[in-house]
N, C-alpha and C positions, 0 to 999 in steps of 0.2 A: 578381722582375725577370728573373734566366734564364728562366723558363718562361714570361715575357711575348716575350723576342727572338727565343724558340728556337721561338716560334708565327710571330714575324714570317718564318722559317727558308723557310716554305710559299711566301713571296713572291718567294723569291730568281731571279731571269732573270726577273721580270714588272713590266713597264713602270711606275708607275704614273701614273694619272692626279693630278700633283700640280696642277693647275691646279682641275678640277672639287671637287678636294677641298678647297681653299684656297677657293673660289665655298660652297659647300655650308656651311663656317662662319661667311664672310664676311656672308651672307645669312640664317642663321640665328641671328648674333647683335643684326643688323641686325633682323631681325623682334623678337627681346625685347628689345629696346633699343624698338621702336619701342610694345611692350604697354607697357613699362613707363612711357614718357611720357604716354599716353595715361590710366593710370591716372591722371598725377600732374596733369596737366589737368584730371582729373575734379572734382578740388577746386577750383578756383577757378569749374568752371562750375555746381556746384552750389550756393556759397557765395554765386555773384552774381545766380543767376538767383531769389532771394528780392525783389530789388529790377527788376533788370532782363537781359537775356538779351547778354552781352556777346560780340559780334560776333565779335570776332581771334581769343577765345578755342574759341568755336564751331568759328570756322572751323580753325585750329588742330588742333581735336581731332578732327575731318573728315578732314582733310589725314593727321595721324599713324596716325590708324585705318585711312583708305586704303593708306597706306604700310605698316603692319602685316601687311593683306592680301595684295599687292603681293611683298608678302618672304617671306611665308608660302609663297606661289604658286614663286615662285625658290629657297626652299630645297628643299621637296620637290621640284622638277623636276632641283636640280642634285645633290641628294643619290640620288636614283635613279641618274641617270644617271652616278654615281661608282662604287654598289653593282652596277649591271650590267655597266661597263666593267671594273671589277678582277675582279667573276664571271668576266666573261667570258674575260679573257689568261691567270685561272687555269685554266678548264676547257681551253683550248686549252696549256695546257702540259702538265697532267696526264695529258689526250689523246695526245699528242706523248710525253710518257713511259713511259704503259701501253704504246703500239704499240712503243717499243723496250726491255721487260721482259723477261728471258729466260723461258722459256716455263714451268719450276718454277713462276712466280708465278701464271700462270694454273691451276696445279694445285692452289695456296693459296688462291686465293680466289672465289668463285663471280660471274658474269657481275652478277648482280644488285649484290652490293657493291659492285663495277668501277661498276657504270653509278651507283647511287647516292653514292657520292665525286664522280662525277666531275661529275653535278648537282645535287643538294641539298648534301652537303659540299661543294663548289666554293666555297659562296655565305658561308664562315664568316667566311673573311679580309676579305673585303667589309664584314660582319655587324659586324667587328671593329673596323675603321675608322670606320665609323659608329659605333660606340662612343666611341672618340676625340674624334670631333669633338663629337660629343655631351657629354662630360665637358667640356671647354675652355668650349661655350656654356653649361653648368649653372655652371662656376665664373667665368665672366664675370655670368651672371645673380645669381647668389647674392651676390657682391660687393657689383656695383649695386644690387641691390635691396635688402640692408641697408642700403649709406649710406643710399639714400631713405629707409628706414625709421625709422633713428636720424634723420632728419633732423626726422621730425614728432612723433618724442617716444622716448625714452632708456627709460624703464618698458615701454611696449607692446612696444618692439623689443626687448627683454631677453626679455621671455616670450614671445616669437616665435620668436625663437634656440633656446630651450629644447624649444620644443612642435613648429614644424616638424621638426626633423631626427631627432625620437621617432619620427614618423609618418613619414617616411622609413625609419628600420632597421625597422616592423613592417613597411614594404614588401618588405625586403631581407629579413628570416624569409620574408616568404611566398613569396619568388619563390624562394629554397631551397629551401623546401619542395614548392611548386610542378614545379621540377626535379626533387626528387628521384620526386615521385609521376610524373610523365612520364615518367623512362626505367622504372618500374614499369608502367605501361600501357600502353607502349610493347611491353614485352619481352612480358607478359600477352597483348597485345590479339595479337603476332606467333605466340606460340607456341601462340593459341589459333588463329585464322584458320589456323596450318599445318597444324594437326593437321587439321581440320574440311575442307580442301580434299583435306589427302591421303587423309580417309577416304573423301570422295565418290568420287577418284581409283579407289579399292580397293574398289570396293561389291560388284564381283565375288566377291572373294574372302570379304568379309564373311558375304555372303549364304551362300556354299559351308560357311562354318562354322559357318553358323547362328548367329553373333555380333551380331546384332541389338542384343539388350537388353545386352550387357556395351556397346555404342559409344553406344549411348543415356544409357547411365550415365555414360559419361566424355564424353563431352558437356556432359550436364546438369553436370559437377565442371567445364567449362570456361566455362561462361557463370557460373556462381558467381564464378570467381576475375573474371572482366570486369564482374561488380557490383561485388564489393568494390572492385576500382580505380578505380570511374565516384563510389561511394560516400563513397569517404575524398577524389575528387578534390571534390564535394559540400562535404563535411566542411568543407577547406580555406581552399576561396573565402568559404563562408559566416561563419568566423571572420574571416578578413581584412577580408572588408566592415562585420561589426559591430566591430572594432578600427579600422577605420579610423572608420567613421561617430562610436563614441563620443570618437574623439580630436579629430575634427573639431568635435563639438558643445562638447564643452571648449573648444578652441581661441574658437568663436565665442563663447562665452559669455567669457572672458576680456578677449576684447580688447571686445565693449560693454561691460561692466559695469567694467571701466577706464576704457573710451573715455568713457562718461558717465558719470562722476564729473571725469575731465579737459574735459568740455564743460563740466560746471557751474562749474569752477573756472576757463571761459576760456582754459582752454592748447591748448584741440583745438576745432575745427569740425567741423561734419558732413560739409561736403566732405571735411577732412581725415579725418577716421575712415572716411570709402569709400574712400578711396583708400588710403589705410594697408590696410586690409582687401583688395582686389584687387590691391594688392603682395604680400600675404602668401602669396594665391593664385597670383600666378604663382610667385614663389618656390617656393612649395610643392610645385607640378605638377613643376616644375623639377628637385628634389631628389626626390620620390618618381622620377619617368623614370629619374635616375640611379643610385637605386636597387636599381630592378628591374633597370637595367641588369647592374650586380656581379651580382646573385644568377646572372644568366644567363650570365657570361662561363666558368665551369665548365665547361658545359656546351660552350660557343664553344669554349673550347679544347682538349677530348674533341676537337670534331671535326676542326678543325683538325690534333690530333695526328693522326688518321687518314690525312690529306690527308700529313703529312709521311712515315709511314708507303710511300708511295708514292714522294714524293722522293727520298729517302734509298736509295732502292733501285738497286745497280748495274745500268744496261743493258749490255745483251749486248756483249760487244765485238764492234768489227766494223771495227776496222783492222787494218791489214794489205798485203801486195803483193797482188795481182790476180789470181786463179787462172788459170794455163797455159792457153792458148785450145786446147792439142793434147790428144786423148782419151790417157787411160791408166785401168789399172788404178785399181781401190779397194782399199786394203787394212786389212784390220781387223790389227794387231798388237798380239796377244795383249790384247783390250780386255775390261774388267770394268765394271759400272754397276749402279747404281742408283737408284732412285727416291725422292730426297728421303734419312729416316736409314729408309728402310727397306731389306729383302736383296736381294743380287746380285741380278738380272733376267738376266746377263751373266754368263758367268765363262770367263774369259782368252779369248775368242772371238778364232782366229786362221784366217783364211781371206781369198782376195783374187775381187772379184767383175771379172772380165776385162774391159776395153773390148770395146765392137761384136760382142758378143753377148747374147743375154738369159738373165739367170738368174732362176731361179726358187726363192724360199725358201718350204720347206716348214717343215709340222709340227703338232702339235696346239697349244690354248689355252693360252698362258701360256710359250709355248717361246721366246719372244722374236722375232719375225718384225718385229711393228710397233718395238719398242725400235730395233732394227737400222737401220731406215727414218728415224728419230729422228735417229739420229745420225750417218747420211751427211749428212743437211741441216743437219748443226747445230743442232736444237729441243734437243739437252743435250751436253756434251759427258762423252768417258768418265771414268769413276773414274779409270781406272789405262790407261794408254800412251795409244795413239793412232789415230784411223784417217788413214790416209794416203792419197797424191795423189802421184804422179810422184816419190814416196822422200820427199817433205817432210809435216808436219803438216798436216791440213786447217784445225786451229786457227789457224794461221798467216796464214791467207791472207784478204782481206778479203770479209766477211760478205754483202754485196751482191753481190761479182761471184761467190764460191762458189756462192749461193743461184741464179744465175741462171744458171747453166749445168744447171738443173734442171728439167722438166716433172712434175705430178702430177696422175694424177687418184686421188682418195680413195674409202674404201668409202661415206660418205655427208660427209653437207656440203660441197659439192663446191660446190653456188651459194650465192651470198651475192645479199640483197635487193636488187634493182633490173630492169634490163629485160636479157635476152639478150643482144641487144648489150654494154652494160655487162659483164655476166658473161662472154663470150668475150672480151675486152680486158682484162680485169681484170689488172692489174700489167703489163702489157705498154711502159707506156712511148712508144709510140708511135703514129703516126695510122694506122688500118688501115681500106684502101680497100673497097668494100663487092664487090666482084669474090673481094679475100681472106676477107670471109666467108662470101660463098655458096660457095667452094671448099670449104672450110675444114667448113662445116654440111653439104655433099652428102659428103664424106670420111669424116664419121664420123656420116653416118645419122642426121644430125637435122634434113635442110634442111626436109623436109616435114612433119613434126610442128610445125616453127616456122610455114612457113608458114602453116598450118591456123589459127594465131590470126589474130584481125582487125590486131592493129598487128605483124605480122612480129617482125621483128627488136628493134623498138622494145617487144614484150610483156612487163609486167614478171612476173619468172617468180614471184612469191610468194614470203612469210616461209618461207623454205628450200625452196624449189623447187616448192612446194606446188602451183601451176600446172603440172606436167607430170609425168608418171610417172617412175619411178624409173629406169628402164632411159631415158627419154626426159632426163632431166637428165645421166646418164653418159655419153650420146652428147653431151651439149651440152660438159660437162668435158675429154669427149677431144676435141674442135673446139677448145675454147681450149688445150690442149696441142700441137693443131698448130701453132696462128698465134704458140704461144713459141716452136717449131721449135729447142728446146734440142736440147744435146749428149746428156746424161742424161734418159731417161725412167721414172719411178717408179711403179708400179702396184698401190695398196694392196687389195688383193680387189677390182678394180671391179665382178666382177658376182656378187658377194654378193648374195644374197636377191632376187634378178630372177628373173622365170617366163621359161620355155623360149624365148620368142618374143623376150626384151626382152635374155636373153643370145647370142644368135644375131645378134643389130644388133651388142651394144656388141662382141663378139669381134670380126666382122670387120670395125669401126669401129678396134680396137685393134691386130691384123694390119697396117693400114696403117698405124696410127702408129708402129710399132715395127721398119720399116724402116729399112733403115740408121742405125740409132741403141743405144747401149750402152742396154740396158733391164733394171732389177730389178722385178720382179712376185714381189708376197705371193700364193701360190697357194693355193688351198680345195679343191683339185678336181683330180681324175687329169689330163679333159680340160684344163685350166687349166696345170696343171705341163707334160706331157708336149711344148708348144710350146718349150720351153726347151731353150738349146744346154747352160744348165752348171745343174745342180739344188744347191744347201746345204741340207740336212737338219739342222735345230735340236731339238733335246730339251733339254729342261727349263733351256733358257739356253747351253747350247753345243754346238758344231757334232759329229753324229755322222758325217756324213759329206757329203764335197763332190765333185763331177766332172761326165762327162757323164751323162746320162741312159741311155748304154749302159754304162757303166761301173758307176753304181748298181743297174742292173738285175739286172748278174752278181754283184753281191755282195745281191742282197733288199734294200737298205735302202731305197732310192726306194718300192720295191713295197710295204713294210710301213707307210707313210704313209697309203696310201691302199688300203688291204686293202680296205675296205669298199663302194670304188666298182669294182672289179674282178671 
């Protein structure tokens, strides 16, 4: 029972739909209610249509069988429409959750998981519900359909009781077993498909090693284990079908070779013995569905658990007073961090990056440059003390207006899927006139590469920019950092891995954004640093040296950064 509420846990702030779900059983007990008259009809129109075809009865049995149809038709339309509207307020919450998860979480878990909870798992608690109602109409059917049955004789319905609900639990084994081999073919058919794509991925390297015949080999060990699982799933099904068929010929053999013996002795009709027989069948249907149900709610509530997984998880704090509309310093005091339980990245890193000038952090791989960047914006906060803002905690202050006294452009994934437009507005908040775009796109040297597409402004740039070149998307990034015309400008290597031509646009596209605005830039490059009023030199997590650029000069450390480009 806890691990029944603690699935209900996934539903908590999600509306439900009690009324579709109240229609969904209401109509689907309404529909076996109406099979089951219908059976029970069946006897008197079979019993009389020996002499003569009795009208009411007929018509009757018309009527109920429409109605059956009728309800059939209403339950599956409102029971959908129950399972997609709870889908649905769950993925819009879980959505709504992941976007305020502090940014570790996406460290934990890979984009694909993310997107798969939040659509196939979404659909559990749904799944769930419809199990529900399903149990309620199995145990309303099973009720009524025994009274009916004791009704037409006490012996038959005794070994009815007995034989039905046998041939239920062998449903309930298989659908275990069933489960279990799923999440085995599951895991097989995944780890085999990974392998297989990322060797195609590698063929390069394969081929350099002349590995040919060892990936051919493990290969051939990977479609083995994909028999075995398709085989034992073979296996399975074909046992359950001959358990169920021998249980069902029993069954039928029982109830005629009783049924005629009680015909001969007068206590049963042939109408009655079809209709006892197609009660036993719905019944039956009834209790095997319920069945399989059980075996599969394990499963149901694996994913579910997933789903809470998610719930359960703190977002980011983001209250707080309103960060200072007036520029000041940044100050790191004496901050340490880390990543997750793994080591410092950080150690006591104490240096202040000065308003309304640019600085620039240098240094080699792993020295901490991008970590720094991290945690001006709040994506983690530090281990130990604090970066600060006009003498107070930056933690302090609320998480929205902090963030938004920020501009960035990044070393890649700068665009996100949709059309240019879109992407220069992107978080913006507000309606921006198309005067401020063509300012905005001629500013930072993208106006004509947009225009060049057939739909301008309206072009959608591609699954990650893929419609414009690279230096052509970082001029598109520094445009939408004009039109945020923040306080703070952040510049993570913007022109990384651009050819001569394409860092020549985004420089002097960045030049102009970097007017009168306090700006930190991750530098790669002599040229890249040397624009900078105040240089921070990082080694291996903390700061060997910080000042001007003439200041580091006279002591070498600036210059030993970049020895190589000199």
């Amino acid at each position: 029972m806890k691990k029944f509420s603690r699935s209900f846990s996934a539903l908590h702030g999600v509306k439900l739909p009690w009324l579709l779900i109240a229609l969904s059983f209401v109509f689907s007990a309404a529909m076996m209610n109406a099979e089951l008259q219908a059976a029970t009809l069946t006897a008197g129109i079979i019993d009389t249509s020996q002499n003569a075809i009795d009208a009411k009865l007929l018509t009757n049995f018309i009527v109920v069988t429409a109605l059956a149809a009728l309800f059939r038709i209403c339950e599956y339309y409102f029971t959908r429409r129950m399972e997609e509207t709870i889908s649905q307020r769950v993925r819009c919450k879980l959505w709504n959750k992941i976007m305020h998860l502090p940014t570790k979480y996406y460290d934990e878990d890979n984009g694909n998981e993310l997107v798969s909870r939040v659509t196939t798992d979404a659909a559990a608690p749904a799944t769930l519900f419809s199990m529900v109602v399903s149990f309620a109409v199995c145990v309303f059917t099973v009720v009524k359909g025994f009274v009916q049955l004791f009704d037409y004789n006490t012996l038959l319905a005794t070994w009815s009781l007995i034989i039905i609900p046998i041939t239920g639990l062998i449903c309930l084994l298989y659908a275990k077993l069933t489960y279990k081999l799923g999440v085995y073919t599951t895991v097989t058919m995944a780890g085999s498909l990974g392998y297989l794509a990322e060797r195609v991925r590698s063929f390069r390297l394969i081929k350099s090693a002349v590995a040919e015949k060892l990936e051919a080999e493990k290969g051939s060990h990977s479609f083995r284990r994909m028999y075995v699982a398709d085989f034992l799933n073979w296996i399975i099904v074909a046992g359950y079908q001959l358990a169920a068929s021998l249980f069902s010929i029993l069954f039928i053999v029982i109830v005629f070779v009783i049924g005629g013996q009680l015909m001969q002795k007068g206590e049963l009709t042939i109408g009655d013995l079809t209709s006892f027989y197609m009660i036993c069948g719905i019944v039956g249907i009834q209790l095997m569905q319920f069945f399989m149900n059980v075996g599969s709610v394990a499963g149901t509530f694996g994913t579910i658990q997933k789903i809470n997984s998610i719930s359960s998880c703190e977002p980011e704090r983001a209250d707080g007073a309103a960060a200072p509309a007036l520029c000041a310093d940044i100050v790191f005091d004496n901050v340490s961090f880390g990543y997750h339980d793994e080591r410092d990245v950080l150690h006591d890193v104490t240096v202040t990056i000065p308003a309304g000038k640019v600085t620039a952090i240098v240094g080699g791989n792993g020295a901490g440059k991008s970590t720094m960047f991290k945690l001006i914006t709040r994506l983690y906060a530090p281990k130990t003390s604090a970066v600060r803002f006009h003498g107070e905690n930056a933690a302090d202050y609320d998480l929205t207006s902090w963030r938004s006294r920020f501009a960035y452009v990044f070393q890649r994934d700068g665009l996100i899927g949709g059309t240019v437009r879109e992407n220069l507005t992107y978080g913006l908040g507000r309606e921006v006139s198309e005067d401020e775009l063509i300012a905005a796109a001629k500013s930072a040297n993208c106006y004509d590469c947009v225009m060049e597409k057939p739909a301008g402004f309206d072009e959608d740039v591609g699954l990650g920019g893929a419609n414009f070149s690279g230096g052509q998307g970082q001029c598109i990034c520094i445009a939408r950092a004009m039109l945020r015309n923040a306080d703070y400008l952040l510049l993570d290597e913007a022109t990384s891995n651009l050819d001569v031509t394409s860092t020549e646009l985004v420089t002097e596209a960045m030049d102009r954004l970097m007017k009168d605005r306090t700006t930190v830039m991750i530098a790669h490059s002599y040229e890249a640093a040397k624009r900078a009023d105040y240089v921070i030199v990082m080694r291996d997590g903390t700061v060997e040296a910080a000042g001007t650029p003439d200041a580091l000069r006279a002591s070498n450390a600036y210059y030993q950064m970049f020895s190589k480009s000199l």
